[in-house]
N, C-alpha and C positions, 0 to 999 in steps of 0.2 A: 711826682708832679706837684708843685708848687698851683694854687689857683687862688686868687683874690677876686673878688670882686668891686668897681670902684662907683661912686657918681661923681661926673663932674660938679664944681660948685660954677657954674659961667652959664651961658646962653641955654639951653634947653634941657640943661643939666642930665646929660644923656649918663646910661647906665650900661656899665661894658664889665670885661671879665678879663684878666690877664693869665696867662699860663705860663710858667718857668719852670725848667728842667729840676728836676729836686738836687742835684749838686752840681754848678755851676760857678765859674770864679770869671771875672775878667769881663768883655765884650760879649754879647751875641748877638745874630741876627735876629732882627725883628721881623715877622709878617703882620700885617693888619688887617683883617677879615672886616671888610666894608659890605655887608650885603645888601642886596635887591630891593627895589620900591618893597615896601609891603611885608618884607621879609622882618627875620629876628636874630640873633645873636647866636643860637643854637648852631655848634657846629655839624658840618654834614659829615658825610663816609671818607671824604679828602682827609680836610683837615685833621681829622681823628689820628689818621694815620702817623702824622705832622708831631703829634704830639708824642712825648718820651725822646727825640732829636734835640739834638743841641741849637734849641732856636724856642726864641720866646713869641709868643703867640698872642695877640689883642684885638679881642671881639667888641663890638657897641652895639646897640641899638639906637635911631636915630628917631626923631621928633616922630611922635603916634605911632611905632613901633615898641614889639616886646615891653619890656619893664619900662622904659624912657616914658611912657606916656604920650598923650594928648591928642589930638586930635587928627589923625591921617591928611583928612580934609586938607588943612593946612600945610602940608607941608610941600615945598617948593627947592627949588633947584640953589634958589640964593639961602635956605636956610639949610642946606646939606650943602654948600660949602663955607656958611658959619662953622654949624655943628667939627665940619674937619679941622677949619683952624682952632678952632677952641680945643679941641680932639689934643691936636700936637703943641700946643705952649705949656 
């Protein structure tokens, strides 16, 4: 199992994790682990599972979550769907 870790450089410069199968050529399917108000990047007992399959896997943390920082308080419905578009460009 391949795992990076990335920060975005854009809007709240959120902090996520990639997982890729350790030998892989070609296409694969993506999942993207979006979790819960309040939640963190940590994957549960599901995902786990997921992992060592031919399929590449991308966790974040979102504004006043986990590693991403800042203040919970703040965060709002328009800036978790910043955070997604910046997420995928």
């Amino acid at each position: 199992m391949i795992v990076d870790d990335f920060k975005l450089s854009t809007g709240d410069q959120n902090v996520g994790t990639v997982y890729l199968p350790d030998s892989y050529s070609g296409k694969l399917p993506v999942l993207v682990y979006s979790h819960g108000w309040g939640g963190n990047r940590n994957l549960g007992e599901v995902l786990q599972r997921i992992l060592g399959k031919r399929i590449a896997l991308v966790t974040f943390d979102y504004f006043g979550c986990g590693d991403t920082g800042g203040d919970y308080r703040q965060m709002t419905y328009r800036r978790w769907k910043e955070n997604l578009s910046n997420f995928s460009n």
